[in-house]
N, C-alpha and C positions, 0 to 999 in steps of 0.2 A: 504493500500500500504506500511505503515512504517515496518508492521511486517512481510511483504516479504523476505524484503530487508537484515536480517540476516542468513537468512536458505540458500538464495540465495549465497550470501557470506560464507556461510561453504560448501555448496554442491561443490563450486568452489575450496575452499583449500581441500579438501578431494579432487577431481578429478585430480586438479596438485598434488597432494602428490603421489597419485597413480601412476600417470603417471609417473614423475621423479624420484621419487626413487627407481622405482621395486622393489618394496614389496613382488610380487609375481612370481614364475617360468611360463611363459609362458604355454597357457592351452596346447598345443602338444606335450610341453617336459614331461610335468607330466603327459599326457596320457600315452605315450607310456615309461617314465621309470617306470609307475605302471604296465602296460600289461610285459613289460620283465621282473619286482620285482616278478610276480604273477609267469610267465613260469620258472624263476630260482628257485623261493620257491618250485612247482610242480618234479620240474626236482631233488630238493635235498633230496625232498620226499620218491621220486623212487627209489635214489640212498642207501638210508638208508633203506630202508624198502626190497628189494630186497633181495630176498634168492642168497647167494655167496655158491655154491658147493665145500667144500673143507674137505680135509681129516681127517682132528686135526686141534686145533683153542690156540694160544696161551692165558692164563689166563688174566684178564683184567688189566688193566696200571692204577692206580691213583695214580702212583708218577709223577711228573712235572718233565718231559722233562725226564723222561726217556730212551722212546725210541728214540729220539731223537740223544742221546750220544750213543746210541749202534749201529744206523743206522749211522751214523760218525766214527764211530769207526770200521767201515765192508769197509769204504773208498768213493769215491768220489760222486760214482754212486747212490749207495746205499742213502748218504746222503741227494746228491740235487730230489730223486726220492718222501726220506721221507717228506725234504721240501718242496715240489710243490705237495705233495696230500693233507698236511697241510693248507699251504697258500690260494692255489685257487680257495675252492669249498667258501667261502664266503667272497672273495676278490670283487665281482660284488656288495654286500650289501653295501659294504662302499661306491658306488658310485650311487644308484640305488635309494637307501632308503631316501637320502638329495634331489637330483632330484625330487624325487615322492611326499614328502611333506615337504621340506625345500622351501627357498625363496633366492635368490640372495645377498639380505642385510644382511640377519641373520650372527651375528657374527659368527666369525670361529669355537671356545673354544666348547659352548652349541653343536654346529650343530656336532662337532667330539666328546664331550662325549655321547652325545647321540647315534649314527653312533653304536660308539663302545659298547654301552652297551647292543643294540639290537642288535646285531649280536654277543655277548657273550651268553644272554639269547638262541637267534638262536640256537648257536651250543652246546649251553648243551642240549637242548630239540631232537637235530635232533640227538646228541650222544646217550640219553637214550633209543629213539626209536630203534637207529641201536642195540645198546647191547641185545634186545629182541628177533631182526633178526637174524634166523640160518646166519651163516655164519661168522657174523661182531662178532668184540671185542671191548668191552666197553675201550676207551683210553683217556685220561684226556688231552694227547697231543693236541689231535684233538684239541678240544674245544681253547685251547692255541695258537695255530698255525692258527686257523679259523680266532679268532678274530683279532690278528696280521694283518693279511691279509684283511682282512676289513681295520683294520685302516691304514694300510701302504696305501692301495686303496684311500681312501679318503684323506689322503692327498698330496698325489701327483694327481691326478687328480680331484677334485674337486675345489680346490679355481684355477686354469686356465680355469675348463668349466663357470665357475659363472664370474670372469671377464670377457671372452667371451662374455656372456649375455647380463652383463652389456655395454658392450662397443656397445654390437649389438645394444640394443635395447636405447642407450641412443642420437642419432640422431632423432630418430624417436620420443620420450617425448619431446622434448624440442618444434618442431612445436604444438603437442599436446597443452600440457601445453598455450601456445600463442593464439590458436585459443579458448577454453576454455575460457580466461580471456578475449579476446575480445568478445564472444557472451554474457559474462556476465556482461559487462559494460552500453549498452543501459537499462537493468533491473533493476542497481542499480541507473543510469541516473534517472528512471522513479517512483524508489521507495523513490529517494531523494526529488522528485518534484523541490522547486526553493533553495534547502538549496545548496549551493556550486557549483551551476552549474549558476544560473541567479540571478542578483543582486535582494532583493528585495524592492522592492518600502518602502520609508518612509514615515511615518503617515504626514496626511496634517496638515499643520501650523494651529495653534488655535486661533480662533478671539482672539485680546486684547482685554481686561475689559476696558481699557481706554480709547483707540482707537477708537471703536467700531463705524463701520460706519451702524449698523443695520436703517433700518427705526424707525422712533416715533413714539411713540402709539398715536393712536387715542380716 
């Protein structure tokens, strides 16, 4: 019974630990931000691999932000058009990707360089693909402008869906946590036996050598 009584005692701090801290994203949210992670990945697939029918193809961009200043420099339209095909095709990863296997507690810092660095790798690999596809031209911007947008994405909304979380699901730990520590008290009751729970009896008084009221021998 005494070597119960420790395992009993970890399995209970590990189940309040669990419970109260959300450690983890709830299993519906990282279902379904992997099934929408999986249909965005699919869809950016499509979108790069897709033969684009056009007449002449300008020669490929690997200066940084080049086209960028030239599409700025043609005026407003042009700009926020070059902007927003930049930004938004992997702006859904910096929100989908922490969701899908990040955890509520995990510090901010790790959970956004990471964010950004796969969705950097992302969009160099979905750039290579496209520069192979008729149509498309290999542009350094993209990849620049991708990850941008990821990361702009995750931080503005990520650390408010994760308080969220937290806020939701921290009513609901705390009764957790209570009924836990009460079901495990009769067990540690039972694996203490009489140590801190019933006094125990002290040893009977010892005849005196002196005293001694024994009978005489015969």
């Amino acid at each position: 019974m005494h070597t119960s009584a420790p395992s009993d005692h970890a399995n209970a701090d590990r189940a309040t630990s669990r419970t109260t801290d959300g450690r983890a994203v709830p299993y519906r949210l990282r279902t379904a931000s992997r099934v929408l992670l999986g249909l965005h990945l699919l869809l950016l697939g499509w979108l790069s691999l897709r033969q684009v029918p056009a007449a002449w193809t300008s020669p490929p961009n690997l200066t940084p932000f080049a086209s960028v200043q030239q599409a700025v420099s043609l005026g407003g339209a042009a700009a926020v058009r070059r902007l927003g095909s930049g930004l938004l095709p992997l702006a859904p990863i910096g929100v989908l990707l922490p969701l899908a296997v990040g955890s509520p507690s995990r510090s901010r810092l790790p959970s956004f360089l990471r964010t950004t660095a796969a969705a950097a790798l992302l969009g160099t690999a979905l750039e290579i693909l496209a520069g192979w596809a008729p149509g498309h031209v290999l542009d350094v911007d993209d990849v620049l402008l991708g990850t941008a947008g990821a990361a702009l994405a995750h931080l503005l909304l990520v650390p408010p869906l994760r308080a969220l979380e937290r806020r939701r699901t921290a009513p609901a730990a705390r009764p957790a946590a209570t009924a836990t520590a009460t079901a495990t008290a009769p067990a540690a009751e039972r694996a203490g036996g009489r140590d801190g729970t019933r006094p125990r009896p002290g040893p009977a008084p010892a005849l005196s050598v002196l005293g001694s009221t024994a009978a005489p021998r015969r």
